[in-house]
LOLOKOL-189951 format. One line per 3 residues: number of its first residue (from 1); their letters; for each residue x, y, z of C-alpha. Coordinates in pm, 1 decimal. Each point is the difference from the previous one (the first is absolute). Layout:
N
NUM = a = X:Y:Z ~ ... $
//
This chain:
157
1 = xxx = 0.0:0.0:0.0 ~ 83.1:346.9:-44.1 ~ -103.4:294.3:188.1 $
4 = xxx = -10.0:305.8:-65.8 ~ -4.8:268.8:329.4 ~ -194.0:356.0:-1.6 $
7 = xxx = 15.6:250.3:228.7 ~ 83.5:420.2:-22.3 ~ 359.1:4.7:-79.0 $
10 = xxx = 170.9:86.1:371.0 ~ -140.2:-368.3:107.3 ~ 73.6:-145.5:-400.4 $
13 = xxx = 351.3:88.5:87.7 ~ 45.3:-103.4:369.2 ~ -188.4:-311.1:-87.4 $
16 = xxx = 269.2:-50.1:-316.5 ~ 266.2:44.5:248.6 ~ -141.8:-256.5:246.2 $
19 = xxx = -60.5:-248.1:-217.6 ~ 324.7:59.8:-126.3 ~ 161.4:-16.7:327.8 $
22 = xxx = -165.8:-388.4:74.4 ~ 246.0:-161.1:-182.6 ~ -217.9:-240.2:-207.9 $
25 = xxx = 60.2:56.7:-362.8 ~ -228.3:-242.9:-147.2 ~ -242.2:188.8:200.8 $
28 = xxx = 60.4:339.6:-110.6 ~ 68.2:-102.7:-354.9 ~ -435.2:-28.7:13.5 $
31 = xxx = -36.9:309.7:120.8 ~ -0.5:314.4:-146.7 ~ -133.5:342.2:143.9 $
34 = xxx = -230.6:272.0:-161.5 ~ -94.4:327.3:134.3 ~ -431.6:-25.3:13.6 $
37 = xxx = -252.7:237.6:153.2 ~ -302.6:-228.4:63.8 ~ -205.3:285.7:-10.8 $
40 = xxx = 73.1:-18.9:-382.9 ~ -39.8:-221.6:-247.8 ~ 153.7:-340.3:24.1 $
43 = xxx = 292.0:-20.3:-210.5 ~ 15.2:-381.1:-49.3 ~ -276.9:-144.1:-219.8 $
46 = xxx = -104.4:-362.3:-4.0 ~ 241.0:-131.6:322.8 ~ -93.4:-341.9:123.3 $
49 = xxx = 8.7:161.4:363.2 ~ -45.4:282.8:195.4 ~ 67.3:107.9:338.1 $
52 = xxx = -67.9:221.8:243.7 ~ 125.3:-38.2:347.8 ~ -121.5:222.8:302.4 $
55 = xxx = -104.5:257.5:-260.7 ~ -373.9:11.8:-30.9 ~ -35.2:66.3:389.7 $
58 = xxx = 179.0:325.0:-33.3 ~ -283.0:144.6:-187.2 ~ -374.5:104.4:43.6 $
61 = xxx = -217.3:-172.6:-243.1 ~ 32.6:259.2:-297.4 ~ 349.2:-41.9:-25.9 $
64 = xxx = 14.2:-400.0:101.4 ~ -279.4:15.0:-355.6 ~ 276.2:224.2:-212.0 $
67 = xxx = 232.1:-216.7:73.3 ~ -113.5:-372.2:-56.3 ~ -189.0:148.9:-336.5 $
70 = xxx = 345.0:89.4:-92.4 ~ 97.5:-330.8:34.3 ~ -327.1:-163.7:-166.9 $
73 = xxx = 17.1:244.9:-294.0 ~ 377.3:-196.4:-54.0 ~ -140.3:-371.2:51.0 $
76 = xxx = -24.2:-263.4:-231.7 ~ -367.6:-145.4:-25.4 ~ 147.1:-313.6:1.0 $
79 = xxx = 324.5:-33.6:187.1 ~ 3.9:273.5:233.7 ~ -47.3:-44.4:375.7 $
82 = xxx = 47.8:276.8:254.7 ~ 121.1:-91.9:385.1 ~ -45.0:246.9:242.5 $
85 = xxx = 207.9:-68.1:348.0 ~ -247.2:165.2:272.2 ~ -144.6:-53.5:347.3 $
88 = xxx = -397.1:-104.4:-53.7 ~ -123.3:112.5:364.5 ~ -228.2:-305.3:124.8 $
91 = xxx = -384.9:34.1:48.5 ~ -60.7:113.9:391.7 ~ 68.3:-319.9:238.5 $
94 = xxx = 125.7:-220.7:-281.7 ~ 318.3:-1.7:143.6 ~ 166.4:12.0:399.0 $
97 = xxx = -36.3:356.3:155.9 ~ 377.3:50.5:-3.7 ~ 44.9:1.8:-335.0 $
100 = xxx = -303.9:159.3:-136.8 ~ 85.9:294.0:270.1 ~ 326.3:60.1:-171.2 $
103 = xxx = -122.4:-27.5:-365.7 ~ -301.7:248.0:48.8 ~ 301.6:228.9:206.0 $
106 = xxx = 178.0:-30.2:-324.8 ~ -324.4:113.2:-188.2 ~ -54.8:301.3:194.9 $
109 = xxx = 407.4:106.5:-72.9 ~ -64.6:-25.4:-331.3 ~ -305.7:231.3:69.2 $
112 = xxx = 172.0:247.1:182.5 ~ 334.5:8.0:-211.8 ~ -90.2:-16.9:-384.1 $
115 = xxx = -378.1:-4.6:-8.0 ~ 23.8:-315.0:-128.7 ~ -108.6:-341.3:177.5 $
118 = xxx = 3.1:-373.5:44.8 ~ -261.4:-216.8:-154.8 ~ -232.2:-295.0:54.3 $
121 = xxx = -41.9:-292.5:-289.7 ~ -334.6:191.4:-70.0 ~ 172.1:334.6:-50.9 $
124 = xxx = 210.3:-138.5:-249.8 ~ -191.3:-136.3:-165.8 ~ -195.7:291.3:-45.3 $
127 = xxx = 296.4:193.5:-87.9 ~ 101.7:-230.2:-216.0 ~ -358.9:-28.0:-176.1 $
130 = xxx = 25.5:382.6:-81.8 ~ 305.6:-10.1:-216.7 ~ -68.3:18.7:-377.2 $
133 = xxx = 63.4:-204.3:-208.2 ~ -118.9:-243.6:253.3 ~ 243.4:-140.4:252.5 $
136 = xxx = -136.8:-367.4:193.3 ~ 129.0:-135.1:289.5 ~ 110.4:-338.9:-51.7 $
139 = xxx = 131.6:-117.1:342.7 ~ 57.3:59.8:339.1 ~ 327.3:-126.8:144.4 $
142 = xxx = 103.7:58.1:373.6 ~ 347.0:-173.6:105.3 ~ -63.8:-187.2:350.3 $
145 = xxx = 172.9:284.7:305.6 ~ 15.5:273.3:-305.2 ~ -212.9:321.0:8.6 $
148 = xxx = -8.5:23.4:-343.7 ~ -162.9:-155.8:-282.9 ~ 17.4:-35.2:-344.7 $
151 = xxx = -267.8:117.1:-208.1 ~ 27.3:-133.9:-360.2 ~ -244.1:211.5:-322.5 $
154 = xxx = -7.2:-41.8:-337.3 ~ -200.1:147.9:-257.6 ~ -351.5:-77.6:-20.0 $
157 = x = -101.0:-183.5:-341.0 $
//
């Protein structure tokens, strides 16, 4: 596989030096690095994969919509698939006290900070639903002990 990294160009370049600095050229000979806004359009037409990691949560909805239709609009009907690496916030009581405690905490930071928020499965998938041309949520995946899951779209047919 090859992969190709986006970011604004201070973290393209600290990222190229990082990578870089690991030491594992057969790694880094799959990697390349591109300066991308993902408030514009998406360079990169027809990938098999997308990514976005922790990126999404950042954003109120508006934005969280420019962005994944900026991905979409790049998408290949056919091959495309999008992952997005976020927390889903559990329904009320679904999971111990503890943890739900610290994940809604995490909600309101995102609140107070960037206007922006964490989401339950239902609020993607409304989010997700709004994006033209049509996003759909695939699957679901939540590593055992990890407070993230993996949400995987493709393009409606």
């Amino acid at each position: 596989m090859k992969f190709v990294v986006q970011d604004l160009q201070e973290n393209v370049e600290k990222g190229r030096e990082e990578a870089e600095r690991a030491q594992s050229p057969s790694v880094f000979a799959r990697l390349s690095f591109q300066t991308h806004d993902f408030m514009q359009a998406q360079p990169i037409k027809g990938a098999d994969a997308y990514l976005l990691r922790t990126i999404l949560h950042d954003w109120p909805d508006e934005k969280a919509k420019l962005i994944l239709s900026n991905i979409a609009a790049a998408m290949d009907l056919e091959k495309s698939r999008l992952f997005i690496m976020e927390t889903v916030l559990p329904v009320p009581g679904a999971v111990p006290v503890s943890q739900e405690r610290d994940l809604r905490a995490k909600d309101l930071t995102m609140i107070q900070c960037l206007n922006s928020r964490e989401r339950e499965q239902s609020e993607w998938q409304e989010l997700i639903a709004s994006v033209q041309p049509r996003l759909e949520l695939v699957e679901v995946r939540q590593p055992v002990g990890s407070a993230m899951a993996v949400l995987e779209l493709r393009l409606a047919i």
